[in-house]
N, C-alpha and C positions, 0 to 999 in steps of 0.2 A: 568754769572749765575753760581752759587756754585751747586757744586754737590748733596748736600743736594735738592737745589731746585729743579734740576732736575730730584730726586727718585720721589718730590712727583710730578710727571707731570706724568696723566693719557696716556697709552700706545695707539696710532692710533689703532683704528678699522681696523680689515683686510678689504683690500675690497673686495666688495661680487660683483660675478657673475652674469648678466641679462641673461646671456644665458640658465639658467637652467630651470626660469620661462613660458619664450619664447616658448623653446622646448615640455613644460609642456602646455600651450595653444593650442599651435597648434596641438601639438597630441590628445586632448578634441576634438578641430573643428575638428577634421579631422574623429576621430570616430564616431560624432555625425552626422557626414554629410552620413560618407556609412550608417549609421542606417536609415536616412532618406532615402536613395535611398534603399535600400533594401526592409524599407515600403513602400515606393510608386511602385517600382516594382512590389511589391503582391499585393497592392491593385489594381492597372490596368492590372496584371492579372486576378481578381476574376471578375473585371468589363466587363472583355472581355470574359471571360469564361462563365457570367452571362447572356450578351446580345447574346452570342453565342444560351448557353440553350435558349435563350425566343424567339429567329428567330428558330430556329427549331420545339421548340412545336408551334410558331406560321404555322407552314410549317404541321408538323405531323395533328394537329386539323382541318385546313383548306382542306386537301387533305381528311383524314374521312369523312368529313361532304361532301362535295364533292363526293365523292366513295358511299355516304348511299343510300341505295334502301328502298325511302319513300314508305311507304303509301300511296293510291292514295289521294286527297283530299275528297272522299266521306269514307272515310273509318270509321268503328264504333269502338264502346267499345270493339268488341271481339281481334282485331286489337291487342289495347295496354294494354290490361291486360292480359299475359303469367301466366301460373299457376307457375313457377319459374324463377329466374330471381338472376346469382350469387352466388346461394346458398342461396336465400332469396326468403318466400313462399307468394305468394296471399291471403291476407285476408277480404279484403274488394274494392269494387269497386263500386263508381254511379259518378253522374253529378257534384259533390262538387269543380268542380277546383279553385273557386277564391280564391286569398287569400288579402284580404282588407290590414292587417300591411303593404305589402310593394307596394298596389296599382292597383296590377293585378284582374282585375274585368271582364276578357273574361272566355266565357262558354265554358266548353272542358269535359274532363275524365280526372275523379282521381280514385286514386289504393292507396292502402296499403301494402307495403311488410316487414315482419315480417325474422328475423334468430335470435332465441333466445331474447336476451331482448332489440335488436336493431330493430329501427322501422323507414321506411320512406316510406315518402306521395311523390306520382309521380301523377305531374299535365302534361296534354298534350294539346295545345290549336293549334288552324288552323290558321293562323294569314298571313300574307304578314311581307317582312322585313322593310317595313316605320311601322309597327306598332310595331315589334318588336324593333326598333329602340326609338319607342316612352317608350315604357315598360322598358327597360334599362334605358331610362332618367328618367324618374320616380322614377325604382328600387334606384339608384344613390343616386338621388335628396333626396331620404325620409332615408339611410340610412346613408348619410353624414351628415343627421343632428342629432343634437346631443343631439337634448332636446327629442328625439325620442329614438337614440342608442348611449351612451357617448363611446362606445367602438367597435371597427370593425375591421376588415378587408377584400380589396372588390380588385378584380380583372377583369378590362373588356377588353374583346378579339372581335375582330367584329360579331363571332357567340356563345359569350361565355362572360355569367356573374357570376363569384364565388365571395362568401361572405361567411361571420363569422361573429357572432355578439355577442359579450361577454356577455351581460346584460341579455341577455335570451337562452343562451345556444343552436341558432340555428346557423346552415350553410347549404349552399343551391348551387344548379348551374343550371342556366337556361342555355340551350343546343338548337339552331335555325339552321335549315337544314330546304329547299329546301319546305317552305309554311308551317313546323312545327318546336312547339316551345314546348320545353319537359322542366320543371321544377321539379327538386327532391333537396327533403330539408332534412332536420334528425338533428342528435346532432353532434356535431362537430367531434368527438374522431372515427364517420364513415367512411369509402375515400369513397366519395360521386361520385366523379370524377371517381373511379373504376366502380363502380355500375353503374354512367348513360353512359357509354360505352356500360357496357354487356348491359341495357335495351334497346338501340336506336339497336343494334345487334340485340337483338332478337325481336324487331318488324320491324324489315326491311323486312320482307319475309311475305306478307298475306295469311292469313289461307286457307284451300281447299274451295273451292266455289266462291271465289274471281275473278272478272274478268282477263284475264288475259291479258299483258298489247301487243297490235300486233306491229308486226315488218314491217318493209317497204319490199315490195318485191323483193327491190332491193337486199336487203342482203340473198335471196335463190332462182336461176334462176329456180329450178324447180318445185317449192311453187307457185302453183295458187294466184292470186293478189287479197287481201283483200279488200275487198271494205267496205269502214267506211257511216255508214245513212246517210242521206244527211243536210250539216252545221252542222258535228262534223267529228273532226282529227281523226287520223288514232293512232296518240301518246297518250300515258296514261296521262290523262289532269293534269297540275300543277297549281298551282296559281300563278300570277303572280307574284314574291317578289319583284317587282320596282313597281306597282301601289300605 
């Protein structure tokens, strides 16, 4: 071959390096991997931190209601309509508790409390816990539907049902202690949950005139021994909440 021919003969390609690519892969995988573990890290963080909160307000709500110094079961109107209540005043009160939209159709006391242009209705009904039970399924059943409420949100706790309901601008929390079942509803933008604390507070304690509820003798050796009429206890009567 003449030298000529071999000017015109195109020069070999250098050859190119795999290792550049490689190293450029695997340093992607490898970034992309701690990004993954570091999101799943925090996400089973929040999850455990999350299920943490909800056994403990399950723990704090259950021990309240537990702790509350009910009302006897004969107890009236004057009972659960406090002239303040939170910072929120009395302004109306009679026998109006049901409320048909979400089902509850038992007769009790309702109240009105007013603080400025915020306003909630507090229902009180006497009930046992299978029916309370029963009113939950109900409340559920009628606000998971959708052709009813296309928008919610609803929370249920064994003594404790909170809701929202987009479409019509209510939220509500029925609150169940010890043969009572307290319902307060309002506008969403309320903490409704703050208020029916203070309200189940302050009708735990019945008014002067009230009978008052007697202790066993046993617990003051030098307390003459009470003697209860005959075929009724000696204890402030409850309702059964398993019947």
């Amino acid at each position: 071959m003449s030298d000529s021919e071999i000017g015109r003969l195109s020069p070999l390609p250098p050859e190119r390096s795999c290792w550049g690519p490689l190293f450029i892969g695997c340093g992607t995988a490898i970034f992309l991997a701690v990004i993954c573990v570091g999101v799943l890290t925090y996400v089973g963080e929040q999850f455990w931190n999350f299920l943490a909160d909800q056994t403990h307000r399950l723990e704090e709500e259950a021990e309240f209601a537990q702790e509350w110094e009910a009302p006897p079961p004969t107890a009236g109107q004057a009972i659960f309509t406090p002239e303040t209540v939170d910072g929120y005043s009395l302004v109306e009160a009679d026998d109006q508790a049901q409320f048909p939209a979400l089902g509850v159709e038992l007769p009790g006391h309702h109240a009105i409390y007013e603080r400025g242009e915020r306003r909630l209705h507090v229902a009180v009904y006497a009930t046992d816990n299978a029916a309370k039970e029963a009113i939950f399924d109900e409340v559920e059943r009628r606000i998971e539907d959708e052709s009813r409420f296309p928008g919610y949100q609803m929370t249920r706790m064994p003594n404790i049902l909170d809701f929202q309901l987009a479409t019509v601008e209510l939220a509500g929390r029925f609150w169940y202690s010890q043969g009572w079942l307290i319902f307060v509803r309002g506008e969403p933008h309320i903490d409704i949950a703050d208020f029916t604390r203070a309200y189940v507070n302050a009708v735990s304690t019945a008014p002067e005139g009230a009978p008052p509820v007697e202790e066993s003798p046993a617990s003051d050796s030098s307390a003459a021994p009470v003697e209860a009429p005959h075929g009724e206890a000696t204890d402030s009567p409850v309702p059964d909440q398993n019947s």
